[in-house]
C-alpha positions in Angstrom: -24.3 0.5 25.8 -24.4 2.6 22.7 -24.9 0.8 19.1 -24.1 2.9 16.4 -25.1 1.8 12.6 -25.4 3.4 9.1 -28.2 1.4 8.2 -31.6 2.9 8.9 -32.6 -0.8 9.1 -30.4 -2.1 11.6 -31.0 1.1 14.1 -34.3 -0.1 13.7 -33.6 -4.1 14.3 -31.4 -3.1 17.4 -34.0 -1.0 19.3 -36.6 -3.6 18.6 -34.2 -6.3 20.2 -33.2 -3.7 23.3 -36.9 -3.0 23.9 -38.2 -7.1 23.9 -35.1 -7.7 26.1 -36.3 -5.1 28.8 -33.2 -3.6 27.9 -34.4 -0.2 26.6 -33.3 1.8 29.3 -29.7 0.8 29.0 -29.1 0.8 25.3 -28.9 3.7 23.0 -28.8 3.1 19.2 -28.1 5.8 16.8 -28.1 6.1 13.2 -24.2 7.1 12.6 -22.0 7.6 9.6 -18.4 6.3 10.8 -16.6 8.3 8.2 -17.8 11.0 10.7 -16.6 12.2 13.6 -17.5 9.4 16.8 -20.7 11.4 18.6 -19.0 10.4 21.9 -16.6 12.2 24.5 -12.8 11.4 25.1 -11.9 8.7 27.1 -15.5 7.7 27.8 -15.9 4.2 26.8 -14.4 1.2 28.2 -15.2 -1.3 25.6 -15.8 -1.0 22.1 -17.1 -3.8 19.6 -16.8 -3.4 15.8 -18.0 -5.8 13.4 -16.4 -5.7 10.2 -16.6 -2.1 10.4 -12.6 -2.4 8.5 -14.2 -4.6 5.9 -16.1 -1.0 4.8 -15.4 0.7 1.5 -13.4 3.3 2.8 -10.2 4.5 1.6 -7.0 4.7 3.4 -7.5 7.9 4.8 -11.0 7.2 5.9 -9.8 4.3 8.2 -7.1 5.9 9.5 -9.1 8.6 10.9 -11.5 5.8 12.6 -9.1 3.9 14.3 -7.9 7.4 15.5 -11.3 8.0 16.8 -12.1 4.2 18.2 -8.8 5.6 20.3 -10.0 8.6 21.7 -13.4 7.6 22.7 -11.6 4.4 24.7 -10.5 5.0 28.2 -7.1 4.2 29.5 -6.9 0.5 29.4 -10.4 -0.1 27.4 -10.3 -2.8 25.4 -11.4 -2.6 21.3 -12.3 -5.6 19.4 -12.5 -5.7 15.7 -14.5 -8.7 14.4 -13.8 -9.4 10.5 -14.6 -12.8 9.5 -12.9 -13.9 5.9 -13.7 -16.9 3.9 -11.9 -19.8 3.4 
């Protein structure tokens, strides 16, 4: 699994829940800017789990592009979720 995040913080909160689940080994988190460029290959992930990671200040353009790139990394018949709770 591979956990990208923005937020210094969070990198820091996942690795800390990978390690005290024995799961350190399996995991890889990564500090990651998602107006950038995905740092994964084509067709090389078979899942992929965003939360509210469209509810993001970006502009048009800017989300374009990601959903672009949440489509290349997925292979052939991956599955994407996009989590983005609202308020009633």
């Amino acid at each position: 699994m591979t956990a990208l995040d923005i937020a210094p913080g969070t990198v820091e909160v996942i690795s800390a829940k990978a390690r005290a689940a024995g799961l350190s080994s399996m995991v890889t988190v990564a500090a990651h800017d998602m107006r950038e460029p995905l740092p994964l290959c084509d067709d090389s992930i078979d899942a992929s789990y965003s939360h509210m990671l469209f509810c993001m200040a970006l502009t048009a353009g800017e989300l374009e592009l990601l959903a672009l790139e949440l489509r290349r990394v997925l292979r052939p018949g991956g599955a994407g979720c996009l989590h983005s709770p609202h308020q009633r």
